[in-house]
C-alpha positions as CSV (number, residue, x, y, z in Angstrom):
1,X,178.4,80.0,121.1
2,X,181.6,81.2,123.1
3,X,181.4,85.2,123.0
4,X,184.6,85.9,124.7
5,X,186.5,83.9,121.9
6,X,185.1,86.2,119.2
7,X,186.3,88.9,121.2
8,X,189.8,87.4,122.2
9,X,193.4,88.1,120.3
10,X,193.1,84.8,118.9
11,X,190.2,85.2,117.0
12,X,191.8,88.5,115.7
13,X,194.7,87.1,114.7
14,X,192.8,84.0,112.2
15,X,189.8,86.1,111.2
16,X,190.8,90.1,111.8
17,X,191.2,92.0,108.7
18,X,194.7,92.8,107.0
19,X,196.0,96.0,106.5
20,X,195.7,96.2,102.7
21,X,191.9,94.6,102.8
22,X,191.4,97.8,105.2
23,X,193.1,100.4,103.0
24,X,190.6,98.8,100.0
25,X,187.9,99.3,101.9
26,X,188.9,102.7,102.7
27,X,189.6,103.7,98.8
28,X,185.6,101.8,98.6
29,X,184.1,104.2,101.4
30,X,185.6,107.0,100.0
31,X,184.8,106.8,96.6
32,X,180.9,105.7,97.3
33,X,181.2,108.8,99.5
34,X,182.2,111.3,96.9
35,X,179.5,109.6,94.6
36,X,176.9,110.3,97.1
37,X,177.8,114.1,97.8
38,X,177.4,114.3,93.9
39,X,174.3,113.4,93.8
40,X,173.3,114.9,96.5
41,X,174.3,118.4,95.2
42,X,172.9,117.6,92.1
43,X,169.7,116.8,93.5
44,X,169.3,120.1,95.6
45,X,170.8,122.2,92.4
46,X,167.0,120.8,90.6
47,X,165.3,121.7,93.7
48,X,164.7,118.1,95.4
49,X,165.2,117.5,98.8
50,X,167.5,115.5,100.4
51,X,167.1,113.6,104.0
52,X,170.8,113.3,103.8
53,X,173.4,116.4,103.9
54,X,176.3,116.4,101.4
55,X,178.8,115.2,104.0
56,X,176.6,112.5,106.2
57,X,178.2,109.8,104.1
58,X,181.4,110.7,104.3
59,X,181.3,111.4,108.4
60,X,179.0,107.5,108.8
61,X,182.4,106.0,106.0
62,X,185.1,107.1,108.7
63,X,183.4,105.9,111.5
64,X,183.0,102.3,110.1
65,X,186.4,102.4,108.8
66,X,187.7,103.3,112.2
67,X,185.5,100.3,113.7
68,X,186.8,98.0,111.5
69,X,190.5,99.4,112.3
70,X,189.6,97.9,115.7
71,X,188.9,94.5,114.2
72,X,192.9,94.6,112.0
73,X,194.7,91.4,112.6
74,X,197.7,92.8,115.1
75,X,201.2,93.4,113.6
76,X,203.7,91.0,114.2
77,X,207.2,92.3,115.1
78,X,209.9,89.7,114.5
79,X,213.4,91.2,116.4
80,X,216.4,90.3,115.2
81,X,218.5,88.0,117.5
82,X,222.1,89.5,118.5
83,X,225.0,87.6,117.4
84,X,226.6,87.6,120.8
């Protein structure tokens, strides 16, 4: 298998992820995120112990989210042509 191609702009541009599969998988992270935190504060409020702090979900959602911003497909900028 040919690592540099799954690194290269081409392979971004036919298998990177669009902008609006990126912005449902941050409205995913974030709400699995807040879901967590709940239950997490719940948990401690009955006097159970958590391995986890409130916010480690959150912090581990926006790094993933900003590693898969990395694999976006690029934007395409068409110009328009003078009419010269």
């Amino acid at each position: 298998m040919n690592y540099d191609y799954e690194l290269s702009m081409e392979y971004r541009e036919r298998f990177g992820l669009t902008k609006g599969e990126l912005d449902y998988m941050k409205l995913a992270f974030d709400y699995y995120a807040q879901a967590m935190k709940k239950e997490i504060i719940a948990m401690e409020k009955d006097g159970k112990r958590s391995i986890f702090a409130p916010d480690f979900f959150q912090m581990m959602l926006d790094d993933l989210h900003n590693k898969c911003g990395m694999w976006t497909r690029p934007v395409q900028v068409f110009e328009e042509e003078d009419d010269e």
